[in-house]
N, C-alpha and C positions, 0 to 999 in steps of 0.2 A: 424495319419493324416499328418504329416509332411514327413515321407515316400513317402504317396501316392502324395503330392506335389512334393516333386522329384522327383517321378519317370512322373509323369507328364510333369517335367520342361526338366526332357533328352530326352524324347522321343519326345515331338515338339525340340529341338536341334536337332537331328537325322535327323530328317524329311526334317527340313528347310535346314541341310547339305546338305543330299542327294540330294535333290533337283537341286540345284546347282553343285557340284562336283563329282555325279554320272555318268556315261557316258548315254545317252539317248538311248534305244531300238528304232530303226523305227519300226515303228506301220504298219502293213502289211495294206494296201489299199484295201477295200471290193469294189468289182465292184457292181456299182447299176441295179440290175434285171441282173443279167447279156446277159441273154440271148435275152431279148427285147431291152436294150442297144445296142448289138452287132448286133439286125435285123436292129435298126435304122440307124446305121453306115453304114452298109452294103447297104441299099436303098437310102444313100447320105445325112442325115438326122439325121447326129451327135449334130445339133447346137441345136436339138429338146429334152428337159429334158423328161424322162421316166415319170414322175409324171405328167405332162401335157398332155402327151400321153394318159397317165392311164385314166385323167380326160376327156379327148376326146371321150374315148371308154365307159366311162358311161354317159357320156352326151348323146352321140348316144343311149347308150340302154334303157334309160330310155326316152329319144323323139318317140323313136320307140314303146316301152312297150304302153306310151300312143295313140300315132295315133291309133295303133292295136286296142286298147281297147276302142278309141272312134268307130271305125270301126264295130265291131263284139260284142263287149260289153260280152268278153270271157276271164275271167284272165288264162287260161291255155293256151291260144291260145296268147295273149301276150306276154306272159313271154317265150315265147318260139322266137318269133321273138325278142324281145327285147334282147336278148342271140344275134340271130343272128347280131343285129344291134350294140352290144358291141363288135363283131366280127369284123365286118366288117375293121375298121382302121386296124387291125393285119393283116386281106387278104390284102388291095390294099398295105400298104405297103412292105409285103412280094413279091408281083407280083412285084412291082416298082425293090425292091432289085434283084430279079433275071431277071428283062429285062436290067437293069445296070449292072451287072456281065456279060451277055451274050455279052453288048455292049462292054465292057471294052475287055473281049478279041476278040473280032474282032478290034480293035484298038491296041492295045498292042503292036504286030509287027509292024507297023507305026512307031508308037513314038521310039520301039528301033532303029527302021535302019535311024533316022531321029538322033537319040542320036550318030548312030557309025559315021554320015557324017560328023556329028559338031567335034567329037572327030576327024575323019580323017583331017578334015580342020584346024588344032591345037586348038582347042576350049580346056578350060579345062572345067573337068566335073560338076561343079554344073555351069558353064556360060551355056552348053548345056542343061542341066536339065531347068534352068529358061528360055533358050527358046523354049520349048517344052511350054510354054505357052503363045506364039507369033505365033508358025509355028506347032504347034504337033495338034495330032486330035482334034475334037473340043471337043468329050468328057470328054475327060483330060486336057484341056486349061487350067481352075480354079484352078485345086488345081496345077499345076505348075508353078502358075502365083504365087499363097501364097506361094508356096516352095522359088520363085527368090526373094520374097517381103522379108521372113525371112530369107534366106540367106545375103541379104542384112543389114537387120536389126542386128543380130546376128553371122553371120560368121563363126556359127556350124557347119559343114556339115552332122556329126552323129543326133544332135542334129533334125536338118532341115528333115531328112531322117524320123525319125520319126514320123516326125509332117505327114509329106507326107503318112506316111505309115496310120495312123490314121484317115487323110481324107478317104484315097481310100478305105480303108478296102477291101480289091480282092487278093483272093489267089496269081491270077498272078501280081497283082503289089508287093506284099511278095517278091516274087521269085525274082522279078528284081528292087528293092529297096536293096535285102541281098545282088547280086550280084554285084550292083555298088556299095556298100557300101564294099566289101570283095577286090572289083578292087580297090579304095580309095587308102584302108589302105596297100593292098601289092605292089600296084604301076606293073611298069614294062611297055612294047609296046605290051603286047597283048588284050589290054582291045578293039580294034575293032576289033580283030576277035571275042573275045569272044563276044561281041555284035551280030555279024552277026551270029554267033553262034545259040543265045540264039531267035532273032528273027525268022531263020530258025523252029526254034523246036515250038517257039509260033504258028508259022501261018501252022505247021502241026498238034497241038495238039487242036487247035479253029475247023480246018474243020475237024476233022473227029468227034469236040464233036457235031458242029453244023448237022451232018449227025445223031450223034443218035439221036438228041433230035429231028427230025424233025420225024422220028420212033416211036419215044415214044408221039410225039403230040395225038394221037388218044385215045392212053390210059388213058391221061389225060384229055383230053374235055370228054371222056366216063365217066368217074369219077365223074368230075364235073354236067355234065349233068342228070347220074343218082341219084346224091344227091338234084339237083336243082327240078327237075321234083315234087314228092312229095309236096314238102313245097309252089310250086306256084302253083299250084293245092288247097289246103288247104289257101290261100291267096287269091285267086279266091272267094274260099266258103266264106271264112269272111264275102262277102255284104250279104250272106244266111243267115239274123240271125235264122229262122226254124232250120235250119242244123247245122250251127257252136256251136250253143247253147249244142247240144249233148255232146260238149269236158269239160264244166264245170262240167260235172258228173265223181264220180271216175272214172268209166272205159273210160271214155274219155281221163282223165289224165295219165293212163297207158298208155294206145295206142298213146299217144303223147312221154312221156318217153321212150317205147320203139321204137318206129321209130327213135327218134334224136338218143337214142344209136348205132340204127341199123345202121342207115346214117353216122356216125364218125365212127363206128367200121369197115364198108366195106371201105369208100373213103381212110381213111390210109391204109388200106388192100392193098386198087389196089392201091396206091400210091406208098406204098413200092416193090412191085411185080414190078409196072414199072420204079422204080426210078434208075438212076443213079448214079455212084459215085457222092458226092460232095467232090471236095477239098476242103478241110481246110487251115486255114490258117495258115502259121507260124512262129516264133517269135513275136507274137502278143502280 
């Protein structure tokens, strides 16, 4: 017995040592959702927790489930909108983040040849950065207005870069955040050309993306319109309760299962057929 008390008595010692005098492991940081985090950041829309989102998207499918189903009085025919109506927040803010990307670089070249004037007129470079949020596009005004606010506040300039980088979440603001961050730290008189540089390559790499997507538009409203067709058709019928009624029966329930498969297995299909490269972003 008196064994088992010391060894009890060393081992909380050990413990309570370690504790203290041990060196600390960082605990590697798990991104939350990661991938719905990074849609939200991307669409502008960082300050919005994933878990309120989440709650959003079943609020909607479950208002939706019911209308349907005071509607048609069909729980397979609900549940099946109600899917779409949990959808729905994931689509507009996907749309939002890609009509904000698209913006971002058509503004891009602005801001940089608006960054090399301030540098050419002796400006230093985060005095330039923070006024790009007094004279720079207006789509990028705000987060360079918090970039001048936290530079002010804190004096980082790596620090400040990130934060910026975090707001914008845009491959091409990546690219010329690393860049002024890289002109920073090695210093030197060619940080305006490479500015002019780097704006040149922008506003050739915006129009020729903005040519293909204007290309690839047809493939995508085709897409979208032959998934849409179907299901408002079938939306239509709802007020039929004679007709709609048929879908509560098993083979109703198939023929519903397999369409929504059909309709997600083809729209990705031509999706990817007409998709374009996406940049990624990096040092993110």
């Amino acid at each position: 017995m008196g064994a088992l008390v010391g060894l009890g008595v060393g081992i909380g010692l050990l413990l309570a040592w370690s504790a203290f005098f041990l060196p600390r492991v960082p605990r590697r940081e798990r991104r939350a959702d990661g991938r719905l985090a990074h849609l939200l950041a991307r669409a502008g829309l960082g300050q919005v927790s994933v878990t309120g989102f989440l709650v959003l998207c079943v609020v909607l499918g479950v208002v939706s489930t019911l209308a349907i189903q005071v509607v048609s009085g069909t729980p397979p025919v609900s549940v099946a909108f109600g899917l779409m109506g949990a959808y729905l927040p994931v689509a507009v803010v996907a749309g939002r983040a890609r009509r904000r990307q698209r913006e971002f670089a058509e503004v891009w070249p602005e801001a940089v040849d608006n960054l090399a004037s301030a540098v050419r007129a002796g400006m230093s470079l985060p005095d330039a950065l923070g006024a790009l949020g007094v004279r720079g596009p207006e789509a990028l005004r705000a987060d360079f207005d918090r970039f001048a606010l936290d530079y002010q506040v804190t004096g980082r300039f790596s620090e400040c870069l990130d934060r910026l980088k975090g707001r914008l979440a845009d491959p091409v603001g990546d690219r010329v955040v690393e860049g002024l961050r890289i002109a920073r730290e090695v210093g030197g008189g060619e940080l305006g050309r490479l500015l002019r540089n780097l704006s040149g390559y922008l506003r050739d790499e915006a129009r020729t993306r903005s040519e293909m997507e204007s290309r690839q538009a047809w493939t995508v409203n085709g897409a979208r319109l032959a998934v849409a067709s179907p299901w408002l058709v079938l939306l239509f019928m709802s007020f039929q309760s004679e007709v709609i009624h048929r879908y509560a029966s098993t083979g109703g329930v198939v023929v519903l299962a397999t369409g929504a498969a059909a309709c997600v297995v083809s729209y990705r299909l031509m999706m990817r057929i007409g998709r374009l490269p996406i940049e990624r972003r990096i040092l993110s």
